[in-house]
Structures are given as C-alpha cells and as structure tokens.
KOLZA-945304 format. One record per residue (C-alpha): residue number from 1; residue in three letters; x, y, z. Coordinates in Angstrom, 1 decimal. Layout:
ATOM   resi   resn        x        y        z
ATOM    NUM    Ala        X        Y        Z
...
//
This chain:
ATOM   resi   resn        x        y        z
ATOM      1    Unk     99.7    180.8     65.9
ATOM      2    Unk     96.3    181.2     65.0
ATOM      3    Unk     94.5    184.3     67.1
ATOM      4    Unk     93.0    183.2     70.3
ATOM      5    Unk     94.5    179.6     70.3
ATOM      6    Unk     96.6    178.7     73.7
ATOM      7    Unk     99.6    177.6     73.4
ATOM      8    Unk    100.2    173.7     73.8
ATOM      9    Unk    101.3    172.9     76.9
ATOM     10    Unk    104.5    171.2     78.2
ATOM     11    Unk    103.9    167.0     78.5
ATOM     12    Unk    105.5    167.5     82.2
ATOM     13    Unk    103.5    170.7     82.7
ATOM     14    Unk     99.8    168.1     81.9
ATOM     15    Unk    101.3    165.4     84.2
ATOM     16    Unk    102.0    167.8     87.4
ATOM     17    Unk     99.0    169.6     87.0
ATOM     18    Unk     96.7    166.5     86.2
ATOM     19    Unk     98.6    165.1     89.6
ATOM     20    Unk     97.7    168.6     91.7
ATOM     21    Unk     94.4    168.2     90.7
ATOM     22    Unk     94.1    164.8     91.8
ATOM     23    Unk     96.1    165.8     94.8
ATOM     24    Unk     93.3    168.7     95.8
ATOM     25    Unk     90.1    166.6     95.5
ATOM     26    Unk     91.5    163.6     97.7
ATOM     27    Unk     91.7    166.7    100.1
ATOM     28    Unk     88.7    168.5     99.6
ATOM     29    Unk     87.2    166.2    102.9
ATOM     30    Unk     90.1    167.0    104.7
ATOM     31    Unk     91.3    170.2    107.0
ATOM     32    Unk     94.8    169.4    105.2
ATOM     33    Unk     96.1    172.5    103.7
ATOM     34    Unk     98.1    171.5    100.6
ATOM     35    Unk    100.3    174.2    100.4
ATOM     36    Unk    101.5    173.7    103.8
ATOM     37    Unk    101.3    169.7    103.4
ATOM     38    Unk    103.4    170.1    100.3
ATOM     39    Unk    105.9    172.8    102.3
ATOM     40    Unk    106.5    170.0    104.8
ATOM     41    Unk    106.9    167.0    102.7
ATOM     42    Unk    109.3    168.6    100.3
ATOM     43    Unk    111.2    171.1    103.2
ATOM     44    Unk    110.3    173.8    101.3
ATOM     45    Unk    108.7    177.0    101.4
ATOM     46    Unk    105.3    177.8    100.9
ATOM     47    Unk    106.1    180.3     98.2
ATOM     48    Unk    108.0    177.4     96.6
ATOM     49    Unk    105.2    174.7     97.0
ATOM     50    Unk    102.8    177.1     95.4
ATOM     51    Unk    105.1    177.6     92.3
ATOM     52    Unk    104.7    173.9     92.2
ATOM     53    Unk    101.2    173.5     92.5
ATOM     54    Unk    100.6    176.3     89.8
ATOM     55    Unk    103.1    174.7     87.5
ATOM     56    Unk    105.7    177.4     87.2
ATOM     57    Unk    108.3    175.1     88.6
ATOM     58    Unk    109.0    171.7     87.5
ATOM     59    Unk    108.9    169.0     90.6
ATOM     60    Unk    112.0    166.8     90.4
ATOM     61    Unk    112.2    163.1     90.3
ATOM     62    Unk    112.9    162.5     93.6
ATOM     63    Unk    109.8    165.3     95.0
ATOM     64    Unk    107.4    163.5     92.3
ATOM     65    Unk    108.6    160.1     94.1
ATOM     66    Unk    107.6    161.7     97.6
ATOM     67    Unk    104.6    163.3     96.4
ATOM     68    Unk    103.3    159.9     94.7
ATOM     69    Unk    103.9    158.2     97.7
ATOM     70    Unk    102.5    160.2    100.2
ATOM     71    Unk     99.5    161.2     98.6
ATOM     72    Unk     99.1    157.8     96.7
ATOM     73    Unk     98.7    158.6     93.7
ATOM     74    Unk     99.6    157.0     90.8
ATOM     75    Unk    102.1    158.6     88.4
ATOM     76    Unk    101.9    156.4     85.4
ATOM     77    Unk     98.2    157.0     85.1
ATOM     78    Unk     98.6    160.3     84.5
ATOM     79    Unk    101.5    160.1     81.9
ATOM     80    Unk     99.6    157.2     80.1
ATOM     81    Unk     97.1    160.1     79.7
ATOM     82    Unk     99.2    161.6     77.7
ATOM     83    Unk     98.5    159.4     74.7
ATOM     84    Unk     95.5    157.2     74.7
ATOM     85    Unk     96.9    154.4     73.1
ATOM     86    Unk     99.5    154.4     75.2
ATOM     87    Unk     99.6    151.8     78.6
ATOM     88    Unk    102.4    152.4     81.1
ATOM     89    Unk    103.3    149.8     83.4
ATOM     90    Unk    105.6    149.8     86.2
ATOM     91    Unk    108.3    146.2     86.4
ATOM     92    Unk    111.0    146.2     88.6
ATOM     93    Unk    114.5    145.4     86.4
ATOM     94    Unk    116.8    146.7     88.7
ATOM     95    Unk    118.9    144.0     90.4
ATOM     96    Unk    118.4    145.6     94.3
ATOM     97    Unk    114.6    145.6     93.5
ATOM     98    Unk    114.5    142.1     92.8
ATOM     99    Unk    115.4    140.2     95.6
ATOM    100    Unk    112.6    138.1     97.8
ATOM    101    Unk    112.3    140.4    100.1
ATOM    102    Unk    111.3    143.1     97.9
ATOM    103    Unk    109.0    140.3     96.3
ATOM    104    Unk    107.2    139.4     99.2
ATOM    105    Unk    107.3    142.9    101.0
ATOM    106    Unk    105.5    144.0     97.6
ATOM    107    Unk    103.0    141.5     97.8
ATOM    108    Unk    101.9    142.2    101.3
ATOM    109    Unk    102.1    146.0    100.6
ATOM    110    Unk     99.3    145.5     97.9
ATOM    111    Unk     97.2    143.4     99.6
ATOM    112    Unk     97.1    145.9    102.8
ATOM    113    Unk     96.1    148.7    100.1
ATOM    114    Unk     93.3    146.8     98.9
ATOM    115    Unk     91.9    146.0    102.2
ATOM    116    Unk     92.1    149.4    103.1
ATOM    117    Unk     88.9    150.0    101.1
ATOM    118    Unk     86.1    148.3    102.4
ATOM    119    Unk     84.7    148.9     99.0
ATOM    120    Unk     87.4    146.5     97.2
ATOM    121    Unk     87.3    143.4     94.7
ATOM    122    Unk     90.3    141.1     93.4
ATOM    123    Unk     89.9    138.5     90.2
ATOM    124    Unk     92.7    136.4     89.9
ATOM    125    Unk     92.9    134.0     86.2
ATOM    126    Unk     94.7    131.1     87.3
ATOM    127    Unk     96.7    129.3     85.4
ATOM    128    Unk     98.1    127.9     88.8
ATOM    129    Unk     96.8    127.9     91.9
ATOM    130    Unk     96.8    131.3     93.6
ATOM    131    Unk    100.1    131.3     95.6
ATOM    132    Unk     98.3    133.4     98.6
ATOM    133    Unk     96.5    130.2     99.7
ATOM    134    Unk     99.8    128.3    100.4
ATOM    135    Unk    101.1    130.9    102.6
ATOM    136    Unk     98.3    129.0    105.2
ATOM    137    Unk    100.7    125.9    105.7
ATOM    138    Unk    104.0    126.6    106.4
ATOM    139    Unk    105.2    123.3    104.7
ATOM    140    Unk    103.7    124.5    101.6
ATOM    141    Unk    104.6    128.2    101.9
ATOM    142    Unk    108.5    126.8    102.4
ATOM    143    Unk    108.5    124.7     99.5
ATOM    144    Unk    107.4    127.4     97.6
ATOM    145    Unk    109.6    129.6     98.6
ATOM    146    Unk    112.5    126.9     98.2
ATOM    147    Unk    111.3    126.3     94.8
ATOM    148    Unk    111.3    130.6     94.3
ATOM    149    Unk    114.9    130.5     95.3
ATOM    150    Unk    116.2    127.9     93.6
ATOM    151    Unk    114.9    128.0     90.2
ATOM    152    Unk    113.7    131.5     89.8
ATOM    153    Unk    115.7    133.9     91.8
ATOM    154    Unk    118.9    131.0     91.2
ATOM    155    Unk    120.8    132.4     94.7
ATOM    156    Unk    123.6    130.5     95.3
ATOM    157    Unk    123.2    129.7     98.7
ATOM    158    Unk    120.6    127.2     97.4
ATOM    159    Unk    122.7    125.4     94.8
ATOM    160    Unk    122.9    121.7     95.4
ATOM    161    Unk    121.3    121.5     98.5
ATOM    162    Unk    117.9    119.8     99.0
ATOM    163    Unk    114.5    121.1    100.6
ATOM    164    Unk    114.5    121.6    104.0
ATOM    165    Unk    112.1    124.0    106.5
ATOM    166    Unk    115.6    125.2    108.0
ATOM    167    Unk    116.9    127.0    104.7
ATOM    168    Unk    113.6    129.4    105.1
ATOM    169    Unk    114.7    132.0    107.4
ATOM    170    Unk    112.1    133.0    109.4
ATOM    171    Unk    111.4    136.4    108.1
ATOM    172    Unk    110.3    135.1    105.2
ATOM    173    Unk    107.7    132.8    106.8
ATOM    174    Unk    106.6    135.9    108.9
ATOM    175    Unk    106.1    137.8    106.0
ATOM    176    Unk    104.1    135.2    104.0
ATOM    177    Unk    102.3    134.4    106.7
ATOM    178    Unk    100.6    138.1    107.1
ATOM    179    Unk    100.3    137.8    103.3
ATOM    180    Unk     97.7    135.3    103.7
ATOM    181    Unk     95.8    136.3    106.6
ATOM    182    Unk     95.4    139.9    104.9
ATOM    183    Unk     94.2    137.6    101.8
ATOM    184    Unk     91.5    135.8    103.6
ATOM    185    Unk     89.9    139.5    104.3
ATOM    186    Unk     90.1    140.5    100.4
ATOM    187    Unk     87.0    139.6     98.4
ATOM    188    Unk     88.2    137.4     95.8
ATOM    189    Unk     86.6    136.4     92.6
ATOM    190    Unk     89.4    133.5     91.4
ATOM    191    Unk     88.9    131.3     87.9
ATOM    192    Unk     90.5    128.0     88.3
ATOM    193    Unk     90.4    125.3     85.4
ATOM    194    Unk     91.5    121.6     85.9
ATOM    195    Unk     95.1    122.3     84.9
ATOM    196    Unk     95.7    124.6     88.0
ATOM    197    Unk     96.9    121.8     90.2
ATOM    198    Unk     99.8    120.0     87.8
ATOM    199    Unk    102.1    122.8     88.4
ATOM    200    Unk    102.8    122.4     92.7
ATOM    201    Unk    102.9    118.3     91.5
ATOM    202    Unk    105.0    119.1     88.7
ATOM    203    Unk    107.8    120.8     90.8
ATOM    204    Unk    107.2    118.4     93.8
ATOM    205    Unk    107.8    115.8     91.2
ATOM    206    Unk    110.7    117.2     89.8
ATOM    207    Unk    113.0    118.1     92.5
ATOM    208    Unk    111.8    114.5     94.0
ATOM    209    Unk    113.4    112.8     90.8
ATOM    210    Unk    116.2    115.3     90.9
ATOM    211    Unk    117.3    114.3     94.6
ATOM    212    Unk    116.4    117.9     96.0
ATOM    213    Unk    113.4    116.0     98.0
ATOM    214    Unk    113.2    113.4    100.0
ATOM    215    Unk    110.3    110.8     99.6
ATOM    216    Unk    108.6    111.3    103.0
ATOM    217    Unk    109.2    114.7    102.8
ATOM    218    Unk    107.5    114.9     98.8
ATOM    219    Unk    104.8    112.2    100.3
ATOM    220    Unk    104.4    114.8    103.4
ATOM    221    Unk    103.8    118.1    101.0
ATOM    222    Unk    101.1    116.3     99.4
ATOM    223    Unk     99.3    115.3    102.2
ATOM    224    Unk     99.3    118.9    102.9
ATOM    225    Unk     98.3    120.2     99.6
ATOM    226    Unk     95.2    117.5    100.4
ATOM    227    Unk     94.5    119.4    103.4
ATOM    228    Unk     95.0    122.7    101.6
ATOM    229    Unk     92.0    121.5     98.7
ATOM    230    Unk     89.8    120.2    101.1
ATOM    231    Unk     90.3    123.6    103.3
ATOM    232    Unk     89.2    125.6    100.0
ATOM    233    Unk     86.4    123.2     99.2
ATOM    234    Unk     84.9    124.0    102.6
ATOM    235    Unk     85.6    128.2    101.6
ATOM    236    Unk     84.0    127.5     98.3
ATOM    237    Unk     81.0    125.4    100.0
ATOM    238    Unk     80.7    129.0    102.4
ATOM    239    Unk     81.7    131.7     99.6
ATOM    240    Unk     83.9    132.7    102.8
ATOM    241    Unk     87.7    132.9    103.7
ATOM    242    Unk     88.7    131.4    106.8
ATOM    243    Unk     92.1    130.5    108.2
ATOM    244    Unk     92.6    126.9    108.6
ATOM    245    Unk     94.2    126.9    112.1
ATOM    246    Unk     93.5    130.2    114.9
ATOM    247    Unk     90.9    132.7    115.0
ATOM    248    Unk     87.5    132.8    112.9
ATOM    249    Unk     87.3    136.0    111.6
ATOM    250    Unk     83.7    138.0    111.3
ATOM    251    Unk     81.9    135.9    108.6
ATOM    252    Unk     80.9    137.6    105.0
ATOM    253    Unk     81.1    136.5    101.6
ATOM    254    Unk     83.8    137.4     99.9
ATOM    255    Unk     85.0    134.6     97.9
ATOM    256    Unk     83.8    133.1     94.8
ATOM    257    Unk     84.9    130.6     92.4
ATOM    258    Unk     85.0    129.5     89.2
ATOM    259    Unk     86.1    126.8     86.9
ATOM    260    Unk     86.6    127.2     83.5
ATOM    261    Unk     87.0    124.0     81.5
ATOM    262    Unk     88.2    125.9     78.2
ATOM    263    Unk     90.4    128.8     79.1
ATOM    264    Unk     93.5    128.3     80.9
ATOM    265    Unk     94.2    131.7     82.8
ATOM    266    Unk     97.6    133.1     83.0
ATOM    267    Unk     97.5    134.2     86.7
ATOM    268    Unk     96.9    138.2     85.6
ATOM    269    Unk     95.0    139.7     88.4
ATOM    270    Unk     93.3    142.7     88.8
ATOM    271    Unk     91.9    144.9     91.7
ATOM    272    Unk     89.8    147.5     92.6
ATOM    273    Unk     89.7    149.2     95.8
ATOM    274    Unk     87.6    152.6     96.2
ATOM    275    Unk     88.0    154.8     93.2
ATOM    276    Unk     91.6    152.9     92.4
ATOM    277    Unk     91.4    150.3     89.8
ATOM    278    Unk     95.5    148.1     89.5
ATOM    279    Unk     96.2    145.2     86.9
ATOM    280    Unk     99.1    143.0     87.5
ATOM    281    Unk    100.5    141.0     84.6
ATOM    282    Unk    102.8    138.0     85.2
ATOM    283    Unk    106.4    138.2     83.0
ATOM    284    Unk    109.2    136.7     83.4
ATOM    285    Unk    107.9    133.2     85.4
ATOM    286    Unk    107.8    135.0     89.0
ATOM    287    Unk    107.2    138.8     88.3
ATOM    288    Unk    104.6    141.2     87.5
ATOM    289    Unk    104.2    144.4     85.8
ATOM    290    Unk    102.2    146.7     87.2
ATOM    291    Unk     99.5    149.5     85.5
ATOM    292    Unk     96.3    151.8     87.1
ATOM    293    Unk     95.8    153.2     83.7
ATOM    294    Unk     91.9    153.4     83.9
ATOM    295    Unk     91.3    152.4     80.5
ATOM    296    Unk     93.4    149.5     80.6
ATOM    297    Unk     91.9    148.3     83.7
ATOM    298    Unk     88.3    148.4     82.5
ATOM    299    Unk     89.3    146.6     79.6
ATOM    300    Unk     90.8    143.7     81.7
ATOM    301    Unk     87.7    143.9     84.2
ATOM    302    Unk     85.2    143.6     80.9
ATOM    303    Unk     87.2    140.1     79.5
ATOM    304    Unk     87.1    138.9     83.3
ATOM    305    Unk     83.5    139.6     83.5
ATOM    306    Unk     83.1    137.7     80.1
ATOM    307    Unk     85.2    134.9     81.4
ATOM    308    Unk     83.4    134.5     84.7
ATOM    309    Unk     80.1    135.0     82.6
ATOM    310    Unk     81.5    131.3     80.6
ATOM    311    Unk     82.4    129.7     83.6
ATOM    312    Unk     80.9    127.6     86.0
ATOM    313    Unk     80.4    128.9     89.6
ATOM    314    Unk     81.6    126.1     91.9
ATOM    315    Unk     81.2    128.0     95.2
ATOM    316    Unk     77.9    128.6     97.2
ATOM    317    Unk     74.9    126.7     95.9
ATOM    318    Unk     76.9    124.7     93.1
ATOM    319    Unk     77.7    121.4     95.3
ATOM    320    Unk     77.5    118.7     92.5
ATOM    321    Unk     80.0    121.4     90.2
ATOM    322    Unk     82.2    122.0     93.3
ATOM    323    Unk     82.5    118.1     94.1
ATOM    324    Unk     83.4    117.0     90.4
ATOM    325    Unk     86.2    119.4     90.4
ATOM    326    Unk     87.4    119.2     93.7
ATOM    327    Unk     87.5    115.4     93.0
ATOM    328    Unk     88.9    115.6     90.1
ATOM    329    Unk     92.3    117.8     92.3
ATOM    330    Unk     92.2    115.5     95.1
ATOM    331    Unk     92.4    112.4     92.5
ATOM    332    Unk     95.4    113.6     91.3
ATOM    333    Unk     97.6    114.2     94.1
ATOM    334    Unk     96.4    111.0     95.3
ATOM    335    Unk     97.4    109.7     91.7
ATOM    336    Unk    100.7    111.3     92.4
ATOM    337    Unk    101.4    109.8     95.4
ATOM    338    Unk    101.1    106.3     93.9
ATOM    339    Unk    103.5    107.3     91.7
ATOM    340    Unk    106.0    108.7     94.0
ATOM    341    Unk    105.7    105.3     96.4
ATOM    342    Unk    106.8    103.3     93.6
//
C-alpha cells in the first residue's frame, strides 16, 4: 500500500455508516439522543449502540430491518451507492408477501407517507386508468378487486364462481376505501391517453362473455364508470380532488391532467415527498418494484417532465381539450353498452 493511502473500506462498513449519517441529520432538530434511541430500539447497551454507530460492529439483518423502519430510511439507496450504475429495487417474491392484503395494506402505507409531507408530488403514466380513483365506488372497487382475485392472484376460492359484492369481504373494501380518500389529498400530476379506458371495458367485457357477469350487473358497472368519468371531469375542470359522496375537504389544487395522444404510459409512478424521492415500476401485470435510488428517480422525474411538457393539459383552463377527451371516454362506454344489450 502506497504511503499515506487509507485502506478501502468494507462495502457493509460504507452502507452502515452512510445510514448513521443519514440517521444523525434527521435528528439534528430533534432532542433525540441516538445512542440512547438506538440502545432502546435494538435492547442493547449504550456501549454496544455506539460500537454500531462508529462501525466497529456490524448491525445484523434483522437490527438493519428495525433501524430502517424506525428511522425511515431507505436501505437500498445507500447500497445502490455502492456502484453508480447500479439501481436496487425492492419486489416482493415471497409467497406470504403476496397476498391482497399485503397488496392493499402496501398501497395505503405509501400513500399515508406521501401525505405526510405537505411538500409532496405524485405522476402517475397511465396506461390504464389510475386504480386509486375506483376505490370511490364500491361497485367498481369490488369488481376490481374480483377481477385481482381471480385472474391475477388465481385463489381458488374464486374459481368458477361469478361477480358478486358478497365475495369482497369487507376488510378489503375498508381498506380500499381509505386508499382513496388519502388519494384525493395527494397532489397528483397523472398522463392519460385515449387508450386508458379499454382495459376496465375489456375485462367487464370478458368475464360478461365468459358467464362470470351478469348483464344488469356488467350494464350496472358501466353506468358507474359513467359516473366515475364525469366525477373526474368535474376534478379536472377544478384542478382539485373531491370525494364524490361525504365531506368536501379544504379546497387546493392539487390535481392535474394530461393527455397524451402518442405515448401510451405503462402505469410507472413516481413520488416525492420532502427530501424523499420513490419510483414504482409495474411487473408482473399487478405488482411493482420499488427503488429511492436518487439518481434513478431524477432520471424518471426528467422523462415525466418531458412527457407532460408533450402533452396536452386537459385540466383547469383547457375546457374545449378536456371535453374532446372526456367525450371521446364517455362514447365508449356508451358504445359498450350497446354492445352488451345486444
């Protein structure tokens, strides 16, 4: 070794200590004492937490799972560090992590994060539209969920057996219900294109013709998926969430849309709430993978930008735009209803 050169230092020893540091300026506006925090949160000493926080002892999987979580911080940013031309992005695989709960549990858990910040911003590129909105009407929300079940996460329970509200237990409409009222607080920048509606009357079409769905109950879902465009033709006319039925929250602006007659998105959002910055990209039909590497992020935010900037704004001001589009929506379900009557 060349004289006066430090050593290189241990991958785990960067990552613990780039975490510590992280760690100690999130507290630097607090009276919370680290080492003592840390004492408590791992039951152990103080001599030990401080061996931790210097780096002479490695934290163990399940501390750096405790630590992560309590102090929020993200752990794959700081390994992606590592290597700069490396992204690391978190995906649930393991069978107990994948079951609806866990979906929707996840969903609501981000969502709550975000809104946490007041300082916060969501794009979502949709290739469909943005499931959050159909959480509003519990017809909708169920059939979505039915659909989920069914085709996606294929549980057996729903094997030959057609739509119905009672095979949606009632946890699960609790849960997306708070999903979309915390949505209607988040400041949402979404790109639509004219090929966002076929997918809902694709699969209300299919398990029509497939016997899962009755006609008055398929002729019922679109009538609500009417009311459901018209609802977010009125939001796009305000640039302002609302829930259609109960309490009017405090008005501000916070939503925005966009239709882009090019690009179909692929329903990859991103987010950024206080210093935090989180992109979620769809795999698998139903599931995301998840990264806050920094670099990554503003990379996504700059071909959103770019997107939006080649779009056209059909919320606010835009009343001729937002009527040809809307029209175009509400033609087609209308078109699909025909069909269905036949």
């Amino acid at each position: 070794m060349k004289q006066n050169q430090k050593p290189t230092e241990n991958p785990q020893t960067q990552v613990q200590k780039a975490i510590f540091e992280e760690i100690k300026n999130k507290l630097k506006t607090t009276d919370v004492s680290l080492v003592d925090d840390l004492a408590l949160l791992l039951s152990v000493s103080t001599d030990s937490a401080y061996r931790r926080i210097r780096c002479d002892k490695f934290v163990t999987i399940d501390e750096l799972e405790k630590i992560c979580k309590h102090y929020r911080i993200s752990y794959d940013k700081h390994l992606a560090h590592l290597n700069e031309n490396n992204v690391v992005f978190r995906v649930a695989l393991q069978k107990e992590t994948l079951s609806f709960d866990n979906f929707l549990a996840g969903i609501l858990h981000e969502f709550k994060t975000i809104n946490a910040q007041p300082d916060h911003e969501f794009i979502y590129s949709a290739k469909d539209i943005p499931i959050f909105h159909f959480f509003q009407i519990p017809e909708l929300a169920a059939f979505k969920m039915f659909y989920w079940m069914k085709t996606v996460f294929q549980m057996p329970e729903y094997d030959n057996v057609s739509f119905s509200m009672d095979f949606i237990a009632p946890k699960y409409m609790e849960t997306a219900k708070q999903i979309g009222i915390e949505y209607i607080n988040t400041t949402a920048h979404e790109i639509w294109n004219y090929e966002s509606i076929h997918s809902i009357l694709a699969q209300i079409e299919f398990y029509f013709d497939s016997g899962y769905l009755e006609k008055s109950m398929a002729l019922t879902l679109l009538d609500k998926l009417k009311d459901l465009m018209l609802h977010l033709k009125k939001q796009a006319d305000l640039e302002f969430k609302f829930p259609i039925k109960g309490v009017m929250p405090e008005k501000k602006r916070n939503y925005f849309l966009y239709n882009n007659e090019i690009i179909l998105g692929d329903n990859t959002m991103y987010s950024q709430f206080g210093s935090e910055t989180r992109c979620y990209i769809p795999h698998a039909i139903l599931y995301y993978m998840t990264t806050a590497d920094e670099k990554y992020c503003a990379h996504i935010h700059e071909v959103f930008s770019g997107l939006i900037n080649r779009s056209v704004m059909i919320s606010g001001t835009a009343e001729r735009q937002r009527a040809i589009f809307f029209n175009y929506i509400l033609q087609r379900i209308e078109d699909k209803k025909t069909k269905l009557q036949r």
